[in-house]
C-alpha positions as CSV (number, residue, x, y, z in Angstrom):
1,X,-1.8,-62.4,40.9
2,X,1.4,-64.2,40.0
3,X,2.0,-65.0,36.4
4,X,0.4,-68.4,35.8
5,X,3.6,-71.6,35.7
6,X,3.5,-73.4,32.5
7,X,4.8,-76.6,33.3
8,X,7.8,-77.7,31.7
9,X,8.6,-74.7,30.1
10,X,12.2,-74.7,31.4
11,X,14.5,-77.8,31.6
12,X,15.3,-78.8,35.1
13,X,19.0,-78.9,35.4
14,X,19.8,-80.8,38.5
15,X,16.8,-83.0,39.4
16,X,15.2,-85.4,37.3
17,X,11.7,-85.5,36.8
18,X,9.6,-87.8,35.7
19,X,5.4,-87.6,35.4
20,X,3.3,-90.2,36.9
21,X,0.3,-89.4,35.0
22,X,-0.8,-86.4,32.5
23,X,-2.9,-84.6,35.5
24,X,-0.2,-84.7,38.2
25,X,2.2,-86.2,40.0
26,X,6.1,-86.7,39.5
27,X,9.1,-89.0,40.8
28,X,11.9,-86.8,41.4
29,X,15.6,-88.6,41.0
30,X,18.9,-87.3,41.1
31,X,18.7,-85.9,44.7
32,X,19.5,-87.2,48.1
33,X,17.1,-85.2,50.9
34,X,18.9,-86.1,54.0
35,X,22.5,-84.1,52.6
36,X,20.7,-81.5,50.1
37,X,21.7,-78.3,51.2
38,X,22.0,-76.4,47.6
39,X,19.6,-73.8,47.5
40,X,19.7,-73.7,43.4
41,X,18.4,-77.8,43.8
42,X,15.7,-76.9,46.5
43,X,14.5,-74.2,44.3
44,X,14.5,-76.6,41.2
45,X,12.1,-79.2,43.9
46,X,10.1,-76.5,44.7
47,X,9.6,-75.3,41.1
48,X,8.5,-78.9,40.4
49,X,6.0,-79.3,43.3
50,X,4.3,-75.8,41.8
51,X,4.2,-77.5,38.6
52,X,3.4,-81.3,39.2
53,X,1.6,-81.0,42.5
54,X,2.5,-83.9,44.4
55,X,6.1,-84.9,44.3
56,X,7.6,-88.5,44.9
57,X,11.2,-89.1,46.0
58,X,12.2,-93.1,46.1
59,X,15.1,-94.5,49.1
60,X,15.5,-91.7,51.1
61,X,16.7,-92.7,55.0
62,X,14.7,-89.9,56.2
63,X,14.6,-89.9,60.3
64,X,12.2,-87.2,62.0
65,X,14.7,-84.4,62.4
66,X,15.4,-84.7,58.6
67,X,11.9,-84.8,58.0
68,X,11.7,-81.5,60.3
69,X,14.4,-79.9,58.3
70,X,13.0,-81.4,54.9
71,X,9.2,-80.4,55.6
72,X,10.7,-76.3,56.5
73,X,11.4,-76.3,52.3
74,X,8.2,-76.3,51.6
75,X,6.7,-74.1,54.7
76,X,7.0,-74.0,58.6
77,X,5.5,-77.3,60.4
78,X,1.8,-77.0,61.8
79,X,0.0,-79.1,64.4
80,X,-2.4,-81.2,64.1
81,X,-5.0,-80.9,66.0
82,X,-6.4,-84.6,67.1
83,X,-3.2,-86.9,67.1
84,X,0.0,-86.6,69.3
85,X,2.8,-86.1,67.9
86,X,6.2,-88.1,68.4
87,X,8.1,-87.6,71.6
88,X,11.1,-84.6,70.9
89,X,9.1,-84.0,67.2
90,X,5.3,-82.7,68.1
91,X,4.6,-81.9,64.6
92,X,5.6,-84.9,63.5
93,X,3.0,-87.8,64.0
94,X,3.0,-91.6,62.9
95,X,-0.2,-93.0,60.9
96,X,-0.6,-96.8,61.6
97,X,-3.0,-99.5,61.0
98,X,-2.1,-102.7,62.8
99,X,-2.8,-106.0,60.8
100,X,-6.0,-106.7,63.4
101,X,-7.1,-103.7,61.9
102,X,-9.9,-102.6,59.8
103,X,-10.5,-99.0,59.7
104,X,-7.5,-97.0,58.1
105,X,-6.8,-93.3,58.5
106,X,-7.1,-90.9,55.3
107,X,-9.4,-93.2,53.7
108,X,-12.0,-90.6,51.9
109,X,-11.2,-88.2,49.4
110,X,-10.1,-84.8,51.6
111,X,-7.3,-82.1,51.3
112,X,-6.1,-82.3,55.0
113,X,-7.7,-80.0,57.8
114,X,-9.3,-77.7,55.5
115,X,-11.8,-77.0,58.3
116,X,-8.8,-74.8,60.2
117,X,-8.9,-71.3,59.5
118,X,-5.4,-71.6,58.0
119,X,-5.3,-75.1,56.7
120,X,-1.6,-76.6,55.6
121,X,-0.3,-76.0,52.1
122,X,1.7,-79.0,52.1
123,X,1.8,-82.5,53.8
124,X,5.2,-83.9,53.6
125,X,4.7,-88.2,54.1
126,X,7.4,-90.7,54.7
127,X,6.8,-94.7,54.5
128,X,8.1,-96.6,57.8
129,X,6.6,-100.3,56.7
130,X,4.6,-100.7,54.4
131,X,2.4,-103.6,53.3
132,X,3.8,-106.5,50.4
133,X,1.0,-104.9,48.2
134,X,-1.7,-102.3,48.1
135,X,-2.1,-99.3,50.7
136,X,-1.2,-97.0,47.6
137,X,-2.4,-93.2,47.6
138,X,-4.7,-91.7,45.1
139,X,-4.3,-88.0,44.6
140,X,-6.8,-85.7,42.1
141,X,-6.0,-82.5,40.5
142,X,-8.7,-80.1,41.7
143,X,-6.9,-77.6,39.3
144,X,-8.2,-79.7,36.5
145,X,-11.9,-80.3,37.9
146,X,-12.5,-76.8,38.3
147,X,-11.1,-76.2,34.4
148,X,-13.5,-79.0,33.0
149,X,-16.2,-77.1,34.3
150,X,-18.8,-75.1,31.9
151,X,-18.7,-71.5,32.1
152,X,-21.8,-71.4,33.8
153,X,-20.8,-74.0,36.8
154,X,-17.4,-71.5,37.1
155,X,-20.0,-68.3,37.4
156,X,-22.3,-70.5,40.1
157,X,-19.2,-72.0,42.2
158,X,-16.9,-69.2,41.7
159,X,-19.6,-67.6,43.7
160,X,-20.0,-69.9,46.9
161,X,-18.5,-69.8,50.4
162,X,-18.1,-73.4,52.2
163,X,-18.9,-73.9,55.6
164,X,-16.3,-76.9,56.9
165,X,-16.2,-78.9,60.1
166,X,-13.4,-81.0,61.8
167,X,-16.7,-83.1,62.9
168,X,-16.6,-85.7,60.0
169,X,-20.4,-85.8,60.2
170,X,-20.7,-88.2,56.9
171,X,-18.4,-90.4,58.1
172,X,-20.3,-90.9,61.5
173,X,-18.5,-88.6,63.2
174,X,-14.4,-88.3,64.1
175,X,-14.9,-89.9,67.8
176,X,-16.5,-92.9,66.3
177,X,-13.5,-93.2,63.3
178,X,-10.8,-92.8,65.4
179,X,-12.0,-95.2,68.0
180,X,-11.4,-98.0,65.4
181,X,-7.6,-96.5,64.9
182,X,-6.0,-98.4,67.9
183,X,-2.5,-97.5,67.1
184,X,-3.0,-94.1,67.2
185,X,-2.4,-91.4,70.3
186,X,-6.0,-89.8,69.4
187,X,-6.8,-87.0,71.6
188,X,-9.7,-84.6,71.8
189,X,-12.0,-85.6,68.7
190,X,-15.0,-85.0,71.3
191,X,-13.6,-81.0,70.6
192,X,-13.9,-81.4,66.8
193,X,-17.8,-80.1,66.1
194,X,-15.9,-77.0,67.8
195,X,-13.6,-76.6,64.9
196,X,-14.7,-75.1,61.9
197,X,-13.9,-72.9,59.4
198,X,-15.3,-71.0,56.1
199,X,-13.5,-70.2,52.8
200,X,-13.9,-70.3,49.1
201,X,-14.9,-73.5,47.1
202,X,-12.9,-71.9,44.2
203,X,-9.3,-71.0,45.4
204,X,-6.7,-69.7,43.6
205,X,-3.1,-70.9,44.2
206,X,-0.4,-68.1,45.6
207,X,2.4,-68.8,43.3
208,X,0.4,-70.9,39.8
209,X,-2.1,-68.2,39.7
210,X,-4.2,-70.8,38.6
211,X,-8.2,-71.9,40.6
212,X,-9.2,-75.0,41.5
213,X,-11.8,-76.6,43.5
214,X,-11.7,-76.8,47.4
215,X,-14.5,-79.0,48.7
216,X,-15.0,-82.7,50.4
217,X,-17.7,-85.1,51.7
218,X,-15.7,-85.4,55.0
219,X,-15.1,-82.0,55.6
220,X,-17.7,-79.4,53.7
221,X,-20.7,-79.3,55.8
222,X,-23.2,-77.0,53.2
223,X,-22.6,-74.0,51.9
224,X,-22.6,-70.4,53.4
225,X,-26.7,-69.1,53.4
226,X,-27.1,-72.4,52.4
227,X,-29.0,-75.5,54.1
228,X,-27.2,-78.9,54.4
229,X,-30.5,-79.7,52.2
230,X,-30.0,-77.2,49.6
231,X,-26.3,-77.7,49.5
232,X,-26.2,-81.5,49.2
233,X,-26.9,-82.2,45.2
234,X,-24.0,-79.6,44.0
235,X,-21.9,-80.6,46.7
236,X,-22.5,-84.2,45.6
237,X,-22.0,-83.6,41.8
238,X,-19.0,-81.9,42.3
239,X,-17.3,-84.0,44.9
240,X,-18.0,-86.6,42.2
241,X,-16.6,-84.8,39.3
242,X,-13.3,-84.1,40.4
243,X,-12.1,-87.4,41.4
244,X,-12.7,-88.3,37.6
245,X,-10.2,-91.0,36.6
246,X,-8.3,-88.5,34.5
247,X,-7.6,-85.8,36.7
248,X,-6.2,-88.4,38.9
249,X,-2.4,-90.1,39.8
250,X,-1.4,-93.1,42.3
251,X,1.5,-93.5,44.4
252,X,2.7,-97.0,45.2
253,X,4.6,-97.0,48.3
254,X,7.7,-98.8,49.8
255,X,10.2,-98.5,53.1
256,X,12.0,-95.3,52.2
257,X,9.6,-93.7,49.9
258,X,8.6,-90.0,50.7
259,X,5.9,-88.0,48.9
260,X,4.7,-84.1,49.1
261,X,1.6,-82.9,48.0
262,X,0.2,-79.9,48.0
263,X,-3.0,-79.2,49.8
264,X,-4.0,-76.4,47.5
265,X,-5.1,-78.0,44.6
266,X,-5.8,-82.1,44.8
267,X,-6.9,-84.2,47.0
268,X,-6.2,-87.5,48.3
269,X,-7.3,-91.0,49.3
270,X,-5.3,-93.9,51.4
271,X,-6.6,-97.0,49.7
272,X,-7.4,-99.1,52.6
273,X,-6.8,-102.5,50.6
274,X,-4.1,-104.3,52.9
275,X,-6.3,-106.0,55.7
276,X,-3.6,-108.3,57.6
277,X,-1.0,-106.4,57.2
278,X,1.0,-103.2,58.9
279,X,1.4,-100.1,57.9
280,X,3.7,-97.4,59.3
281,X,3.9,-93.5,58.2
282,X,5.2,-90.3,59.1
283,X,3.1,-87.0,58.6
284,X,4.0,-83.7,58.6
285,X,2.1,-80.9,57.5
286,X,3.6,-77.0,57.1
287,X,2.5,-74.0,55.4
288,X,0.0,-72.7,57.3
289,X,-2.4,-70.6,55.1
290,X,-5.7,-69.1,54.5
291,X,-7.4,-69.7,51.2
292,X,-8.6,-67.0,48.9
C-alpha cells in the first residue's frame, strides 16, 4: 500500500488551489488546460486531485480534442456503455436536458458505472450552456463516511462484497429513465440487466492509501450471499450516512467551467433544479480500473 497523502503537506508552487469546502473539493487557478504541456504543473494537478478529490478549473475554451488530450492526464478514455458518443470523439459524449424537459441525467447519488468490472477512476466534465441558475453538482467524500464509522460498522462492511447492476432497478429501470432524456443518442439500455459486476463496498484508493465507501441506491443491487431483503436496511443506512452534509461540496457551473472528480472515493448528484432551461455538457470518463 502507498504511503497515505496528507493533504497540504507541501506548498503547491505553480497552481493555485483553493478548497471549496473542509471534506473536498478545490478550484484550481493559475493554469490554462488547452496550452499546459509542463509535466512539473500536471504533476502538481494531479497531486491536488489525490488530495482534494474533485478538482474545478474556471474559463477554459476546452473543445473535444483538448478534452481528449486533457482527460489522458488523469488515465486513458473509456466508453460508455449506453450513450453515443460525438461523431470523430466516441468517448466523448454530450449530457443535455432540453428546457421541455423534466427528467435530468445523473440525478441520484452514484459514482459512475460502478456496475462494470473495471469502472472509471475519473470523469473529466466540461460545461457547454448552462442554465442562469441552479443545475449545480453535489459531490460527497466517501473517504470520510467510511472514517466516521464505529469500529464495529468498519469490521461488518469491511467484510462485504456488492453485487451491482447497470439495470437501475430503484429508479424504475434505465429503459424507462432514459426514455424521458430526449436529447440524448441512448442506445442499448434493454442490455443493461446484462451488465453487472461485484467488488468491495470498502475500497481502498491506489495512490492515498486511504478506504472509503463504494455503494449506491442506483447501482448496488444487495450484497454478495445476501438477499435484496437482507441487504436493504444496511444498504439504506449507509447510502444515507455518507451523503451527510459535512462530508459534502457543490459546484456551481458556468460556459467554460470544467470539473474532475474522482470515482474512487465520492459520489455525486446533478441537482435537477433548472426546469425551462438548457443545459449542455461534455463527459468523459478514463482510468479504467478494478476496485480492491
Amino acid at each position: 500500500m502507498n504511503k497515505p497523502v496528507e493533504k497540504g503537506a507541501v506548498a503547491y508552487q505553480s497552481i493555485s488551489v483553493s478548497p471549496l469546502a473542509g471534506a473536498l473539493g478545490a478550484e484550481i487557478g493559475g493554469v490554462n488546460l488547452v496550452t499546459l504541456e509542463d509535466d512539473a504543473v500536471w504533476a502538481e494537478v494531479l497531486r491536488a486531485f489525490v488530495e482534494h478529490s474533485v478538482l474545478v478549473f474556471r474559463d477554459q475554451p476546452i473543445e473535444p480534442a483538448d478534452l481528449m488530450r486533457i482527460g489522458s492526464r488523469f488515465g486513458p478514455p473509456s466508453y460508455y456503455p449506453f450513450v453515443t458518443g460525438m461523431k470523430d470523439f466516441p468517448y466523448i459524449f454530450e449530457i443535455v436536458k432540453e428546457p421541455s424537459e423534466k427528467v435530468n441525467f445523473g440525478g441520484a447519488w452514484h459514482s459512475d458505472s460502478s456496475y462494470l468490472v473495471e469502472p472509471p477512476l475519473g470523469t473529466v466534465l466540461y460545461a457547454v450552456e448552462t442554465p442562469s441558475h441552479g443545475g449545480d453538482t453535489l459531490f460527497t467524500s466517501t473517504y470520510l463516511a467510511y472514517d466516521a464509522l464505529s469500529e464495529g460498522m468498519k469490521k461488518i462492511v469491511g467484510s462485504l462484497t456488492g453485487v451491482f447492476s447497470a439495470e437501475l432497478k430503484y429508479g424504475g429501470g434505465r429503459t424507462k429513465m432514459h426514455q424521458s432524456i430526449g436529447a440524448m443518442k441512448i442506445h442499448d439500455t434493454d442490455k443493461a440487466a446484462e451488465v453487472g459486476a461485484e467488488h468491495p463496498i470498502v475500497r481502498t484508493h491506489p495512490d492515498s492509501g486511504r478506504k472509503a465507501l463504494y455503494l449506491s441506491r442506483s447501482h448496488t443491487v444487495h450484497f454478495e450471499g445476501m438477499t435484496e431483503e437482507e441487504s436493504r436496511p444496511l444498504m439504506d443506512y449507509l447510502i444515507a450516512h455518507q451523503v451527510r452534509p459535512e462530508f459534502t461540496c457543490r459546484v456551481r457551473w458556468s460556459p467554460g467551467t470544467l470539473t474532475v472528480w474522482d470515482n474512487r472515493c465520492t459520489q455525486h448528484n446533478a441537482v435537477n433544479d433548472y426546469h425551462g432551461q438548457r443545459r449542455r455538457m461534455r463527459r468523459l470518463t478514463v482510468g479504467s480500473q478494478r476496485p480492491v
